[in-house]
KEPAVO-531053 format. One record per residue: x, y, z of N, C-alpha, C, O in turn. Coordinates in pm, whole numbers, padded with zeros to 5 digits, always signed. Each point is the difference from the previous one (the first is absolute). Layout:
REM KEPAVO-531053
XYZXYZXYZXYZ;...
This chain:
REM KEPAVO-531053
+01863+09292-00466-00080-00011-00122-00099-00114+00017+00027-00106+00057;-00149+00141-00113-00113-00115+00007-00052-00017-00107-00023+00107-00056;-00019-00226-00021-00069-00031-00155-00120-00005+00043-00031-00050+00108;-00044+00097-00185-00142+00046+00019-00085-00149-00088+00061-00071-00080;-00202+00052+00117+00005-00130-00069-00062-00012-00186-00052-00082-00076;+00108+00244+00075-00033+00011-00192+00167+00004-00054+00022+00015-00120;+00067-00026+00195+00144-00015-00006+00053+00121+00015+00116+00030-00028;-00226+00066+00090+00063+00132+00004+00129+00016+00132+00036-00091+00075;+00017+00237-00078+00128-00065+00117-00041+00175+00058-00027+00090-00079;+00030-00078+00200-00044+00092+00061+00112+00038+00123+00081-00090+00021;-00069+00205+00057+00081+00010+00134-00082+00027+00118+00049+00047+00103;-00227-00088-00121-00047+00071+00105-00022-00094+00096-00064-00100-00033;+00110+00111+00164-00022-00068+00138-00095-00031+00010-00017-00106+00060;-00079+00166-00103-00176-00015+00046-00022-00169-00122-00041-00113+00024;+00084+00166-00123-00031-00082-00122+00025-00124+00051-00077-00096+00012;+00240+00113+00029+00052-00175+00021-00057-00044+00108-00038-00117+00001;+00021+00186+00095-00111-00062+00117-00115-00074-00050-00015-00117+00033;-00109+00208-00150-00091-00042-00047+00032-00150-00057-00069-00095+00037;+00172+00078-00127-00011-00109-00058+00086-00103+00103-00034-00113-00033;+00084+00109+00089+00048-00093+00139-00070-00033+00065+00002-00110+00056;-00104+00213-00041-00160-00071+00113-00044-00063-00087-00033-00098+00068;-00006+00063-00207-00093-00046-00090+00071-00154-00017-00064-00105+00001;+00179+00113-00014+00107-00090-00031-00057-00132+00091-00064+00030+00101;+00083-00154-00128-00006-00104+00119+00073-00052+00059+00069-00077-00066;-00041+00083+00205+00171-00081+00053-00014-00078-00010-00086-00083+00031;+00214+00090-00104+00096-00176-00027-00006-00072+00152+00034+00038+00113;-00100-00172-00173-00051-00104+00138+00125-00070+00054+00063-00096-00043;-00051+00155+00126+00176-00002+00076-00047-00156+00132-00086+00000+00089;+00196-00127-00133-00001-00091+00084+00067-00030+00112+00117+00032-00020;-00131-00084+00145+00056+00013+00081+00128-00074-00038-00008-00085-00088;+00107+00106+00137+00125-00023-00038+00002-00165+00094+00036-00110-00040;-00101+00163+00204+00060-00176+00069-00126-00128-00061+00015-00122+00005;-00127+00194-00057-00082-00132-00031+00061-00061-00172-00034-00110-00044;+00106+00185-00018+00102-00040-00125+00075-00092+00049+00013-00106-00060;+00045+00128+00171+00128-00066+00080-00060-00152+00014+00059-00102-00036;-00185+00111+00095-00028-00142+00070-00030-00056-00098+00064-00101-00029;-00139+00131-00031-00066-00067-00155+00090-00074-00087-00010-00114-00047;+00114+00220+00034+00142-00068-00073+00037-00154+00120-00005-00122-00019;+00036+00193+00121+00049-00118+00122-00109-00116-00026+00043-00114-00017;-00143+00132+00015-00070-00141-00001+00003-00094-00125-00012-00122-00010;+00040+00250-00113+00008-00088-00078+00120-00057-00071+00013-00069-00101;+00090+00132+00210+00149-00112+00006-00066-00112+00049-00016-00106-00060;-00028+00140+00187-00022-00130+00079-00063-00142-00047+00037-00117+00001;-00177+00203-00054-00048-00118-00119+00112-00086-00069+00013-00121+00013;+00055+00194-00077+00085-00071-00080+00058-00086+00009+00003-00103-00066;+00089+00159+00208+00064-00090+00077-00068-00130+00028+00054-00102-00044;-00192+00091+00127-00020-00076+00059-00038-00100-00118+00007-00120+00027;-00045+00155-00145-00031-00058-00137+00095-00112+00027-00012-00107+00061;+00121+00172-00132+00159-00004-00031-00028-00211+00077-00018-00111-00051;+00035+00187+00238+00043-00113+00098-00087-00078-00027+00042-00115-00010;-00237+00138-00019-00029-00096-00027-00012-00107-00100-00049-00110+00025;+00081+00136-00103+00024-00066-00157+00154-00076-00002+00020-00102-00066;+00090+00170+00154+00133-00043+00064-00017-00193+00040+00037-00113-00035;-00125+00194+00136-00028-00136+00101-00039-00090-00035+00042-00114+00019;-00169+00164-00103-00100-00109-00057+00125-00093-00118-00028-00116-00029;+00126+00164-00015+00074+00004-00141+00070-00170+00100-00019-00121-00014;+00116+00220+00124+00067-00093+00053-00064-00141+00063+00066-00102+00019;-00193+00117+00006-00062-00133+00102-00012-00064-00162+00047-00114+00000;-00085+00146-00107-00067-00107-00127+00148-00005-00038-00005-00111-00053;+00142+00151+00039+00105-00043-00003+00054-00139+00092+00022-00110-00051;-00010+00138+00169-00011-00076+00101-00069-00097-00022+00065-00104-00013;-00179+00096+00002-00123-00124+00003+00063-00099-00142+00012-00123-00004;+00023+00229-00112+00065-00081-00079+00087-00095+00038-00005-00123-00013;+00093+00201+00065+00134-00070+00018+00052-00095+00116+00105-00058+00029;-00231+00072+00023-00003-00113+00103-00015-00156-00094+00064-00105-00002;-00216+00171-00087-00103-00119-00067+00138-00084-00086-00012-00122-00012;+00133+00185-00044+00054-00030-00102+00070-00114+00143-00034-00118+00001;+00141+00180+00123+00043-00059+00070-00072-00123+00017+00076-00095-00019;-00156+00070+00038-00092-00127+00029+00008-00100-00122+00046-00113-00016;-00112+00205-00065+00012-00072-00172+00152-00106+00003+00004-00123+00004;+00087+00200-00006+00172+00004-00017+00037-00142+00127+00064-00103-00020;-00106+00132+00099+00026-00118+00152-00073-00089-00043+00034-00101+00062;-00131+00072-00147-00075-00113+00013+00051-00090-00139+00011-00122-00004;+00018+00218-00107+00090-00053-00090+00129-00102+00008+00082+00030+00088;-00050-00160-00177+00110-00084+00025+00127+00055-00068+00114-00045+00012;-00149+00132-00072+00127+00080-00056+00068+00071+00105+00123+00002+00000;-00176+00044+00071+00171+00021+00133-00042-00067+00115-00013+00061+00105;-00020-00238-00119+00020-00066+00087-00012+00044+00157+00076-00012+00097;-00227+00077-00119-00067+00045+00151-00102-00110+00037-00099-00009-00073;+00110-00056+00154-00097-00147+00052+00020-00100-00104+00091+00015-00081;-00193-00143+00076-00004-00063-00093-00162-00090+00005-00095-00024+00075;+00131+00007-00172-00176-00065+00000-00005-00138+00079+00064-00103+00022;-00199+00178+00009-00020-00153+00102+00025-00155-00050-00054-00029-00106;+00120-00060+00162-00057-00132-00072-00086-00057+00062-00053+00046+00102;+00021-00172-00164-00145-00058+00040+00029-00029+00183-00093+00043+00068;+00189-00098-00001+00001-00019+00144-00022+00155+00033-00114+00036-00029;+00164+00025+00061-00047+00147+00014-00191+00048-00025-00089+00063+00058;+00104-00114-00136-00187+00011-00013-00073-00063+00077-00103+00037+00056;+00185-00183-00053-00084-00113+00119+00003+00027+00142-00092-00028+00076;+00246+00106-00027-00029+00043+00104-00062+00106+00067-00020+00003+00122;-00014+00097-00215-00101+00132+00027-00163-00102+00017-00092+00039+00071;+00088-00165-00147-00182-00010-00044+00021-00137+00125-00084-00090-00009;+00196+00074+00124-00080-00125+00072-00137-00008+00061-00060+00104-00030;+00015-00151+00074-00147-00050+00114+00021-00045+00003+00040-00067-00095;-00041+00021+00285+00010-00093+00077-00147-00034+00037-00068+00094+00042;+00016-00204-00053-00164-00027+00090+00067-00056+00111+00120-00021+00018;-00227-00003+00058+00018+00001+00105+00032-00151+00042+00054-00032+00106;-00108-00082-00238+00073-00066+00038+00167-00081-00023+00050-00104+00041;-00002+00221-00133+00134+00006-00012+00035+00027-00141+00097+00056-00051;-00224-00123-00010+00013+00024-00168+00079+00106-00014+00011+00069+00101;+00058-00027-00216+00082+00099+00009+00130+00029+00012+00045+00069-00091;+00038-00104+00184+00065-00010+00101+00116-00056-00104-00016-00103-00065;+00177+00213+00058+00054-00048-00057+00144-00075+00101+00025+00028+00117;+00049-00125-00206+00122-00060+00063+00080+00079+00100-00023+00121-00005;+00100-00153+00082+00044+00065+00113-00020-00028+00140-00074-00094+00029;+00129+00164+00066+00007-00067+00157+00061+00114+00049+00044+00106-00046;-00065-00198+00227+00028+00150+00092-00020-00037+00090-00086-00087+00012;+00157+00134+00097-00032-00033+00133+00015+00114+00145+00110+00055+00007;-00188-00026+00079-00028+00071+00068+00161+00099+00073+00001+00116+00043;+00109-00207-00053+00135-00006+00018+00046+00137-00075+00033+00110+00044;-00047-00174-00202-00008+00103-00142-00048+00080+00029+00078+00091+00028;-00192-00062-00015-00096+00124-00056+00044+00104+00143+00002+00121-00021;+00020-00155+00116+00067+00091+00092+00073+00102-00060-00068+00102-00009;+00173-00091-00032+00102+00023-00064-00080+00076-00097+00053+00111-00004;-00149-00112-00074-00025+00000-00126-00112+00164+00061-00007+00118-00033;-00057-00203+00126-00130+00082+00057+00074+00115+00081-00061+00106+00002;+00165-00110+00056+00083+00102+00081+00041+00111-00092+00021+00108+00054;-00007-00116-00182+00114+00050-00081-00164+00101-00112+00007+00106-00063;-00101-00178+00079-00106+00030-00127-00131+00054+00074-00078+00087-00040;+00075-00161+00158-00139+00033+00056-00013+00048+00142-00117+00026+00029;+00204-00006+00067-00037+00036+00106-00018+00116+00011-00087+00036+00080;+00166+00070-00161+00023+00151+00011-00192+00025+00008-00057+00085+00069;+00005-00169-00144-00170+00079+00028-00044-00084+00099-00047+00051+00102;+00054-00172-00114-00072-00106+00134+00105-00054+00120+00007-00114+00045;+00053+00203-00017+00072-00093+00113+00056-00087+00000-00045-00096-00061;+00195+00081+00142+00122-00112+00047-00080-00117-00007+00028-00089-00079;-00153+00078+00176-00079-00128+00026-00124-00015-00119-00064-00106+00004;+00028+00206-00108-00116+00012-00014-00140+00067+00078-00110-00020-00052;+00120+00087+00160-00036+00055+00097-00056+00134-00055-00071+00075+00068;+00111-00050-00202-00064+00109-00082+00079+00146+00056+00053+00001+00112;-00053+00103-00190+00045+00122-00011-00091+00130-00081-00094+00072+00033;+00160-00084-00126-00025+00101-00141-00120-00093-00089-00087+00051-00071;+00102-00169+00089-00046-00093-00071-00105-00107+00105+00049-00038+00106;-00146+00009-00130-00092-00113+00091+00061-00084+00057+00106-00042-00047;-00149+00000+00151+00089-00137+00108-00045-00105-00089-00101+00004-00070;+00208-00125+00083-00037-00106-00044-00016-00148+00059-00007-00113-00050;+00005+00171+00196+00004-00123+00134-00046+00079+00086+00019+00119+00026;-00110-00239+00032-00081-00015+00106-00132+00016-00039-00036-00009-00118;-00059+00040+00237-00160+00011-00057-00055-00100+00020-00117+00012-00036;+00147-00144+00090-00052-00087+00012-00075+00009+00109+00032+00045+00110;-00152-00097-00153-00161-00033+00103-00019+00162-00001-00041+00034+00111;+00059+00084-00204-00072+00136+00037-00084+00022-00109-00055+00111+00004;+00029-00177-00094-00110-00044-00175-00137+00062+00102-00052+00111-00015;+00023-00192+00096-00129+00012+00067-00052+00126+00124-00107+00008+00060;+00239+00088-00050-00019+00059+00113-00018+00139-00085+00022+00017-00120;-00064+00066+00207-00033+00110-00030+00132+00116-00063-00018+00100-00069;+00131-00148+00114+00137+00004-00056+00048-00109-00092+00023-00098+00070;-00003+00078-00168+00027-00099-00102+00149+00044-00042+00015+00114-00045;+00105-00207+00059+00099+00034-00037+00047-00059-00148+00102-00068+00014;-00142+00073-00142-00052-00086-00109+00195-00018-00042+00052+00111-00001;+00010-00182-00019+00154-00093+00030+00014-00059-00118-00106-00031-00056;+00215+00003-00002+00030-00124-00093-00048-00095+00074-00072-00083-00055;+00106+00071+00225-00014-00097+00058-00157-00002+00060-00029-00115+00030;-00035+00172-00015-00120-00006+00063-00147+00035-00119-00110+00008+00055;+00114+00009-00190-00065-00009-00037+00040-00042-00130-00091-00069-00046;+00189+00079-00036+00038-00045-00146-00067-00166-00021+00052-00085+00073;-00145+00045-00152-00033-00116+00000+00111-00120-00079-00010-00121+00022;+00085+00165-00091+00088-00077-00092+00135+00027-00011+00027+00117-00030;+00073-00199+00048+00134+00030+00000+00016+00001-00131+00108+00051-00030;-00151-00076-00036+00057+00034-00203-00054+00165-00035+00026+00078-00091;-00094-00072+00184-00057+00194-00035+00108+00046+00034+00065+00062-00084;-00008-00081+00230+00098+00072+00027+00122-00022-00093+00088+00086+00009;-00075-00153-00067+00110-00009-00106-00022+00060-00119+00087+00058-00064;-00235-00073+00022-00013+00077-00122-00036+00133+00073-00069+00054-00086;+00073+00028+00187-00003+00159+00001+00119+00040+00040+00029+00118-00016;+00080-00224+00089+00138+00061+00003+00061+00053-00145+00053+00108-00025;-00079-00233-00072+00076+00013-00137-00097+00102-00054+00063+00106-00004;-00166-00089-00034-00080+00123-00018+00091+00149+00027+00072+00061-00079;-00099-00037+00191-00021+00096+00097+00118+00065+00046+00035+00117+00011;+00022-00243+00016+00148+00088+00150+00094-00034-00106-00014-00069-00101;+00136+00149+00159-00023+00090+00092-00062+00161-00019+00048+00051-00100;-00107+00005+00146-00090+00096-00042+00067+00143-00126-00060+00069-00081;+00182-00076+00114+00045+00100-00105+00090-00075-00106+00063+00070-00079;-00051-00215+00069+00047-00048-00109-00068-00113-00024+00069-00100-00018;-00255+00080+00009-00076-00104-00015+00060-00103-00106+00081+00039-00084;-00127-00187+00092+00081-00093-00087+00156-00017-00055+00041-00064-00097;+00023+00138+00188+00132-00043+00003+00095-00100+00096+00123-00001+00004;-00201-00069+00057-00002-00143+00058+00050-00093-00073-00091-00025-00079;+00213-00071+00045+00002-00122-00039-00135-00058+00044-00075+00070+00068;+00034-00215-00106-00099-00089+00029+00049-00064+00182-00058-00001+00108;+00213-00053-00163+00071+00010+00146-00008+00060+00100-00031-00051+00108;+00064+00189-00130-00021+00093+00118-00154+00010+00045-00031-00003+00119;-00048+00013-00207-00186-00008+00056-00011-00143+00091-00080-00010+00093;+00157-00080-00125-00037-00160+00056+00071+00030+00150-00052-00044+00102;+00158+00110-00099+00060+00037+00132-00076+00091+00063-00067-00035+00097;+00064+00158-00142-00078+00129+00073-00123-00077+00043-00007-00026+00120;-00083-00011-00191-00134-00117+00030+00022-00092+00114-00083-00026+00087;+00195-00019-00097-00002-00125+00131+00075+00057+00144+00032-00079+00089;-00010+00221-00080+00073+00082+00055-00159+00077+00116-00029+00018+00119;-00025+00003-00248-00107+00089+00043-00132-00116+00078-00090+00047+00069;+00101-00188-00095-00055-00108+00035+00056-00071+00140-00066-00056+00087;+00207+00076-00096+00067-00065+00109-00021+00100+00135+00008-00050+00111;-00033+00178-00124+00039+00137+00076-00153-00013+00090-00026+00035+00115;-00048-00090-00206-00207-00014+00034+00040-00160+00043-00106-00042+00046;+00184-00043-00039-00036-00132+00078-00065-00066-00052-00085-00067+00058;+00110+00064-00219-00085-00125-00113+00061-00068-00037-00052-00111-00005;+00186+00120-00043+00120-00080-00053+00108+00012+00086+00023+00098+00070;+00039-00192-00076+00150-00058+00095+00122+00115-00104-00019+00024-00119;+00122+00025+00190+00091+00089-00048+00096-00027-00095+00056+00082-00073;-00028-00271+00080+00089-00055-00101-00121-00027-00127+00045+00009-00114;-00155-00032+00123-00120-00055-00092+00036+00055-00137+00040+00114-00024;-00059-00206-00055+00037+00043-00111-00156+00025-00109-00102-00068-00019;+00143+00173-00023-00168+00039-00020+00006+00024-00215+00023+00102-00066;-00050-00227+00027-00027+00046-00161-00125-00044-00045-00092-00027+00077;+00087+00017-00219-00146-00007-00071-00090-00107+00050-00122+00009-00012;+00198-00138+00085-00054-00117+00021-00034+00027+00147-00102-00035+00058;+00220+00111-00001-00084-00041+00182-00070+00175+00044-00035+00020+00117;+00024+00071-00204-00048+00118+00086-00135-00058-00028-00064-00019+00104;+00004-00015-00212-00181+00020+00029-00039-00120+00093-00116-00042+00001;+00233-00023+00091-00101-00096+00061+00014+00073+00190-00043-00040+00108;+00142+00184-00162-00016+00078+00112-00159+00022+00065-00093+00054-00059;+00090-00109+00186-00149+00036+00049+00007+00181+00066+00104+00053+00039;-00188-00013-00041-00018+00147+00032-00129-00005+00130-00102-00067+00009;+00168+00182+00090-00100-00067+00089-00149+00119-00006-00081+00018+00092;+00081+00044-00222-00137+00018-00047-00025-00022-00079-00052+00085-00072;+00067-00197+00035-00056-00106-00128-00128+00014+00030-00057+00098-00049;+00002-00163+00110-00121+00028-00022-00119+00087+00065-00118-00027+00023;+00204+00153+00001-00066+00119+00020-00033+00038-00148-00009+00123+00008;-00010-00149-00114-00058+00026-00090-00117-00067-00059-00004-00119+00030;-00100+00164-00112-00099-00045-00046+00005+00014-00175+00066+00092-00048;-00130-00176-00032+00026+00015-00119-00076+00082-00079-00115-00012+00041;+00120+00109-00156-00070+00140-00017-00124-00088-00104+00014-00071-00099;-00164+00124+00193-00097-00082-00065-00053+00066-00074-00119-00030-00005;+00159+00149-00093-00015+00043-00080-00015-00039-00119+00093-00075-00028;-00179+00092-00076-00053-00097-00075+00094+00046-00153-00003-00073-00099;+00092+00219+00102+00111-00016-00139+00139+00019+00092+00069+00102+00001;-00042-00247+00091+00147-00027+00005+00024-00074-00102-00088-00036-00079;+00229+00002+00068+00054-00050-00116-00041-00171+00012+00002-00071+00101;-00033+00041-00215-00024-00135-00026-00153-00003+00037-00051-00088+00069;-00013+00189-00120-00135-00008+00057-00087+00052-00092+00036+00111-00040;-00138-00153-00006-00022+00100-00120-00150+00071+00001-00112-00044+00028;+00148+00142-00059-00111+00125+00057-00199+00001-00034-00066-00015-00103;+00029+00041+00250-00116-00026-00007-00115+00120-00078-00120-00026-00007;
């Protein structure tokens, strides 16, 4: 049976042919490009999903670090403690060069052995002879040669520098954790090793700056017209 398109209902073959050719086929989709379309737009989702996940967890994280820090620095569960004023003084010393600076304490080349074996050789050497870390002996008379071996001992002009860049500085992965003591030893260690000071010498605020250096006066004074104490042209 075929409905005719005045709603009539007819049995003729010819008829239903006629109106089946006239008819328009239903726009039939491929079944695997449905498939992928759907698939991608799981995938979207998904990848939505992970990125909004991630992003969620790192600003979680970042929080909860920021709070950790917050929380450690707080005196309510007694994490560190605030500096007192010696603690401040010893982060802000300067040493000049001619000793100004320079706090109480002593040391002797004997000491700082011991001190320098245990803190400083792993980068500069048993002797100072250098490693991982710059040599700190010898070089003497090579300032002028086409090879320059530049030394605590062969070019440092001031034995109070070397005291104020030990306490500074070393030892390189725990800078300023030097007693004043141990710098006055490691210093007269690293002096005795270069052939400037005697090994028993006892080296504090009063007798290191009258340490002579034997490139004292390989230096010149900076004739620059805004060094300090100078006032600008």
């Amino acid at each position: 049976m075929c409905r005719g398109r005045a709603g009539q209902v007819g049995s003729s073959s010819r008829a239903c042919e006629e109106m089946t050719s006239t008819a328009e086929p239903a726009e039939k989709k491929p079944q695997g490009i449905s498939a992928i379309s759907a698939a991608s737009a799981v995938e979207r989702r998904a990848r939505h999903s992970l990125v909004v996940g991630t992003f969620s967890s790192v600003i979680a994280a970042g929080i909860l670090l920021a709070s950790a820090a917050t929380l450690a620095q707080s005196p309510t569960f007694h994490v560190g403690r605030t500096p007192t004023d010696d603690d401040t003084r010893a982060l802000g010393i300067m040493v000049a060069p001619d000793g100004k600076g320079l706090p109480a304490g002593s040391g002797t080349a004997v000491e700082g052995k011991e001190v320098f074996t245990a803190r400083c050789a792993s980068c500069h050497g048993a002797k100072g002879e250098g490693g991982d870390g710059p040599a700190l002996v010898g070089g003497k008379g090579t300032l002028a040669t086409p090879t320059p071996k530049r030394t605590v001992g062969s070019y440092w002009p001031y034995a109070t520098t070397v005291w104020d860049y030990v306490n500074r500085a070393m030892p390189f992965n725990q800078p300023g954790t030097l007693r004043p003591d141990e710098v006055y030893a490691v210093s007269a260690y690293v002096l005795f090793l270069n052939d400037i000071v005697a090994e028993k010498q006892v080296l504090d605020a009063r007798s290191l700056p009258l340490v002579k250096m034997p490139n004292r006066d390989g230096f010149i004074s900076d004739p620059r017209p805004d060094v300090p104490g100078q006032p600008l042209r």
